[in-house]
Residue, then its C-alpha position, 0 to 999 in steps of 0.5 A: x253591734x253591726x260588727x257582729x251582724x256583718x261576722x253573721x252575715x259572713x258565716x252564713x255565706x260560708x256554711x251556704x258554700x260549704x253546704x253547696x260544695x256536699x251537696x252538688x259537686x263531692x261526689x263528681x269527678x274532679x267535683x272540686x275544682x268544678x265547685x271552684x270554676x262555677x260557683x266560687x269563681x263567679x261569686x269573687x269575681x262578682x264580689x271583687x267587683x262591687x267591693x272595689x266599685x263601693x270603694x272607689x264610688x262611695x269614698x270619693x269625692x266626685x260626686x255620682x255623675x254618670x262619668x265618675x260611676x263608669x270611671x269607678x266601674x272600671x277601676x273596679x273591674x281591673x282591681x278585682x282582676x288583680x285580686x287573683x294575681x295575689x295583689x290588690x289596690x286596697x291603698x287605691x281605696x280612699x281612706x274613709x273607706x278603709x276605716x270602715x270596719x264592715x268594708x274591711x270584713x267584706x273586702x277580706x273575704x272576697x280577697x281571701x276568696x281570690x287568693x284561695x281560688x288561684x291558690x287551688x288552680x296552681x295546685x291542680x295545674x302544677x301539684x297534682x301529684x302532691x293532692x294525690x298524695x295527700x289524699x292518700x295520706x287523709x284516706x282511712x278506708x280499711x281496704x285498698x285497690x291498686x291497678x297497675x295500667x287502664x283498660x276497659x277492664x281496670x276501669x269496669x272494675x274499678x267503677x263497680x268497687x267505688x259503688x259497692x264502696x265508695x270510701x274504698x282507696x282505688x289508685x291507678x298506676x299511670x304510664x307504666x306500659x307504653x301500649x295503653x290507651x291514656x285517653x281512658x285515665x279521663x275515664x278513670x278520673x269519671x270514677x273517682x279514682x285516684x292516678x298516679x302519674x308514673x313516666x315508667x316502670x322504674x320510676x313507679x316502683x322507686x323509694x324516692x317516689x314517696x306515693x310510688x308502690x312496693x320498691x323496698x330493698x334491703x337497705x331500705x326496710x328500716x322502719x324510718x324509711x318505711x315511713x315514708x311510703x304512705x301507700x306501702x304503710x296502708x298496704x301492710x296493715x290494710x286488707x288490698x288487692x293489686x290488679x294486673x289486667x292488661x290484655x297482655x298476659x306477659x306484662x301482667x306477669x312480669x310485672x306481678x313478679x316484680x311487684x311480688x319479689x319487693x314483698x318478699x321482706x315485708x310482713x303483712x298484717x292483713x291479706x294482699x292479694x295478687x289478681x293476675x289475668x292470662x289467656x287461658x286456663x291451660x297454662x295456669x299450673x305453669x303460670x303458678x309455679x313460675x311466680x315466688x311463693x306466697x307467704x301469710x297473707x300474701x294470695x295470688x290469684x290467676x283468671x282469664x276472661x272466658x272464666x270469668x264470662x262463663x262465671x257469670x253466665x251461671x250466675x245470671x241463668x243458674x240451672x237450678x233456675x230452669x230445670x224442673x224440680x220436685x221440692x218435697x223430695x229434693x230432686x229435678x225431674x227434668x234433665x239439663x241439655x246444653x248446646x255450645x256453639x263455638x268451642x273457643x276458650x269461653x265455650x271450653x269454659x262454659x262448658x265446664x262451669x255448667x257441668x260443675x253447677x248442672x248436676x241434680x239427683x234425677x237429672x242428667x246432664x247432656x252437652x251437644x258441643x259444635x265447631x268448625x275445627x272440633x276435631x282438633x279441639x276436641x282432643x285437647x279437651x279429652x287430654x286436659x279434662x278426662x273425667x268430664x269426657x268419660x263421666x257425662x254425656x258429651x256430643x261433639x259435632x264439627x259443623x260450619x255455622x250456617x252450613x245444612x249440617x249446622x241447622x240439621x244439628x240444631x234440629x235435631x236437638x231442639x226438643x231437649x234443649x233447655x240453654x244455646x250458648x253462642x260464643x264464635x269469637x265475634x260480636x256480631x256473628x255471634x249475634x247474627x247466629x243467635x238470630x237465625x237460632x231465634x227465627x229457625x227454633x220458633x217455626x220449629x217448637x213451642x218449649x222455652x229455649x234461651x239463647x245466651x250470646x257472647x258480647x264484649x261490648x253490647x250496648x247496640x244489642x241491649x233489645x235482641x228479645x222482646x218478653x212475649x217471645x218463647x225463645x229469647x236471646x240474652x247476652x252475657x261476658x260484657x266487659x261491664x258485666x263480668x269485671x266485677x267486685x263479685x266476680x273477679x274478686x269473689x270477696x264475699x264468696x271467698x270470705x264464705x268459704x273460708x269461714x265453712x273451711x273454719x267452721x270444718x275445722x272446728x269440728x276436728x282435732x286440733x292436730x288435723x286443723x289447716x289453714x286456708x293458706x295450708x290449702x291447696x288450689x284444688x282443696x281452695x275451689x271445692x270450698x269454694x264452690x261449695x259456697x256457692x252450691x249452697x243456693x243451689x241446694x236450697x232451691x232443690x228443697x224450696x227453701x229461702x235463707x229467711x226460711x232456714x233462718x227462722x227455724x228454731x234448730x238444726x233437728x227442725x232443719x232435718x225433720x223438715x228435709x226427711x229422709x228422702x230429701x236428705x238422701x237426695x241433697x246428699x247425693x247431690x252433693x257428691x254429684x256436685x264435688x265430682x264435677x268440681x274436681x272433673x272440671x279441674x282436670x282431675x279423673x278417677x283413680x282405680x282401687x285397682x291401681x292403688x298400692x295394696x295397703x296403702x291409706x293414701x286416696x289420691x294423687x296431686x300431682x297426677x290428680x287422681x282421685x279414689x273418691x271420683x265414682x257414683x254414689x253407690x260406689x262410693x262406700x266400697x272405696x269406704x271400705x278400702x280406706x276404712x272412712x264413711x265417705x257418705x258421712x262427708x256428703x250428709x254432713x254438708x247438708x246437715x250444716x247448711x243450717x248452722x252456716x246459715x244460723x250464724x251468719x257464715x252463709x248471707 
């Protein structure tokens, strides 16, 4: 009986250090080995101890003078030291003891203890790479992200993908570029991602590397060696992303290359996505047509920084936030002015992403653009983006920040402004600059003004406005901030898209049906953004998603709109896909230059659209092609419901 209490006994310290383990250290960074180092550790040593002094004091024969307890003390310091050197001196034990069965209990589960503790410290000092990938064998998440190389960006995004999900697999491919900083892979470990550790490029991509990724030639794709490669296995039945984010744009490519040309012979069964960083927009056509073709499922997607900082500033200061709007009819009846001050390639891109997202029926949309050397880049603009330059009302100025000129300017604008967006190529002169605006626009006017500011790293300029201040200053393009799931991914924005693209499809003849993959880039980011404008339109007509929802069918969606706010939000729409494909780089093609007779409405390759006009206009080219182009714009609003009802749009 006593047998069974001492088991009892024992199972409920094991169950109490099980519970200890999940409750206080699985979740940490290396949350295991800190469970071994200050709680399983002190408790064998503890342990150890008073096993071996019961052992040694109450088996023997010398009585309990105080020599006899200190000699037996010793010896038992020294015996539970052996324990984790894989010995022990049971057989120093007196017999009497050893025929005791619930000392024998004890004295296993403490040198079980031990040895599993020298066990685990061997393990993690010498098999790091075997734990590695064992834990990716074990791991059954349903989507996988690989990064190859860290920064602060890799590290930014890899953190918010565990929080978002943190079951996701998330591996860091280590010492691949000679460049990066290995003091941040400790970083890395905070999040709870896995590393592989990789002494080169070669040896990363290597088959005999069971855990390396994506190395398969020819004479390796039989499915027994494919078995080997746990990771490529997860790769090709599981959806994942592969992350090239150095700040060399080079690299990124070279190696995204190399990676693309081993996939060649595979087949995925769910979608492996390539995200690629560059420099700049400019070059992304070039940068497209130098990597292999994507196959099915095979995506690749090409960003920069500046696009991503200007993504979410429109996601965090929307204009149909800050206009004023007329609900009933589905109008603004307020205009949106911009000032961008810095025209570098965030301010290029900014510039762009609020006039994709700034255009309302009954508003206009007026930029004031300045920079020491516009005329330069003005230029470059006017080449790249035509439409944009010929359709909206655009004001490029060449001033020094700082100068007379420069607050001249400002003055001059001040009362229509509604956003100042500083991007200046430097933190603290960007925020110098978005101080002196704060001081010289509140002497000036009463009207609510924000000031957005570049910062790259902000945690010194976390208080720049305090909230009884009319003209605050907000930063935006933080690393943290912008090299998110949401942004960089787009994950559940893109899956919207392509479930719209779908739900379009539907509505056609199965002979007109494409894939998403079918799409081009240009036909992918006008879904896209469509998506996205959805949140827009619905604040035009004060409407919630909750408020769509519970409307019983899409004729109470439609009689609740009207037809003044119908007509408006359709307009709108068309508004909107023109400055979509203007911010593309895409300009209008003139009825009079299209071949007498011919059905074809645009040009790819010199991106030219028929299309590309006011609203009004819009039905003359309708007739040229014999399509009511009108019936496109309606009918994205009308669907707003449907995307909305069953569950497309969240």
């Amino acid at each position: 009986m006593k047998n069974y209490e001492t088991l009892l006994q024992m199972a409920i310290c094991i169950i109490l250090l099980i519970y200890c383990y999940f409750k206080f250290f699985y979740r940490r960074s290396n949350g295991f080995m800190q469970f071994v180092k200050y709680i399983l550790l002190p408790l064998t040593v503890i342990g150890g101890w008073t096993i071996y002094f019961i052992g040694y004091h109450f088996g023997s024969q010398g009585g309990t003078s105080l020599h006899n307890i200190v000699t037996h003390a010793l010896e038992a310091v020294f015996s539970a030291g052996r324990l984790f050197v894989l010995g022990n001196d049971l057989i120093e034990v007196p017999s009497s003891m050893k025929d005791n069965p619930v000392y024998l209990l004890w004295f296993s589960l403490v040198g079980s203890s031990a040895v599993f503790i020298s066990v685990s410290i061997l393990i993690n000092l010498f098999g790091k790479r075997l734990i590695t990938r064992v834990k990716i064998w074990l791991n059954n998440s349903e989507e996988n992200h690989i990064f190859f190389g860290v920064n602060e960006a890799s590290i930014a995004l890899a953190n918010d993908l565990l929080k978002t999900n943190a079951s996701s697999l998330v591996i860091f491919i280590k010492k691949i570029d000679k460049n990066e900083d290995t003091t941040l892979y400790h970083a890395v470990e905070e999040t709870g991602a896995l590393i592989i550790n990789r002494e080169s490029v070669i040896e990363s991509l290597k088959l005999e590397k069971e855990e390396g990724i994506l190395h398969v030639k020819k004479e390796f794709s039989s499915p027994e060696n494919l078995k080997k490669l746990r990771l490529i296995r997860k790769v090709i039945r599981c959806k994942s992303h592969m992350y090239f984010l150095s700040s060399n744009e080079e690299w990124n490519m070279n190696m995204a290359r190399s990676v693309l040309d081993e996939t060649e012979i595979l087949t995925f069964h769910q979608p492996l996505t390539f995200h690629i960083r560059t420099d700049g927009a400019d070059l992304e056509e070039i940068l497209y047509e130098s990597l292999p073709a994507p196959t099915a499922n095979l995506h690749i997607k090409l960003f920069n920084q500046s696009g991503i900082a200007a993504s979410q500033l429109v996601a965090r200061y929307n204009p149909a936030d800050w206009i004023a709007k007329d609900t009933a009819k589905g109008v603004a009846t307020s205009d949106f002015s911009v000032m961008i001050i810095g025209f570098d390639q965030t301010g290029n891109a900014v510039l762009r992403k609020l006039i994709e997202y700034g255009q309302f029926t009954g508003s206009q949309f007026r930029a004031v653009i300045t920079d020491q050397f516009m005329q330069e880049k003005k230029g470059r603009f006017e080449h790249n983006y035509p439409g944009l330059v010929s359709n909206y009302s655009l004001d490029f100025e060449e001033t020094k920040v700082g100068s007379t000129g420069f607050f001249e300017l400002v003055s001059q604008h001040t009362d229509e402004l509604d956003y100042i967006v500083v991007t200046l190529g430097n933190d603290a002169l960007n925020v110098r600059t978005a101080v002196d605006l704060q001081q010289f626009i509140t002497r000036r006017t009463n009207r609510k003004v924000k000031i957005i500011v570049r910062v790259s790293n902000n945690e010194n300029y976390r208080h720049l406005s305090s909230p009884s201040q009319t003209v605050k200053i907000d930063v935006f393009g933080r690393t943290c901030d912008i090299f998110t799931e949401d942004i960089v991914v787009r994950g559940k924005l893109e899956a919207m898209a392509t479930r719209i693209h779908d739900y379009y499809n539907s509505q056609k003849p199965a002979s007109m049906h494409r894939s998403w993959d079918e799409l081009t880039r240009i036909e992918q980011a006008t879904n896209t953004s469509a998506a996205d404008h959805i949140y827009i339109k619905l604040t035009l007509c004060g409407l919630t998603i909750e408020d769509v929802r519970k409307m019983e069918d899409e004729m109470q969606f439609e009689q609740f709109l009207g037809n003044e706010r119908f007509d408006n939000l359709a307009k709108g729409e068309h508004l909107h896909w023109n400055a979509v494909l203007f911010t593309n780089g895409w300009d209008k093609w003139d009825l009079a230059k299209i071949p007498v007779g011919s059905s074809i409405h645009k040009e790819n390759t010199l991106k030219l659209h028929a299309c590309l006009v006011n609203w009004e206009d819009l039905q003359i080219v309708g007739k040229r092609f014999g399509e009511n182009y009108w019936l496109h714009d309606y009918n994205t609003i009308r669907n707003i419901y449907k995307l909305i009802k069953e569950g497309i749009y969240l």
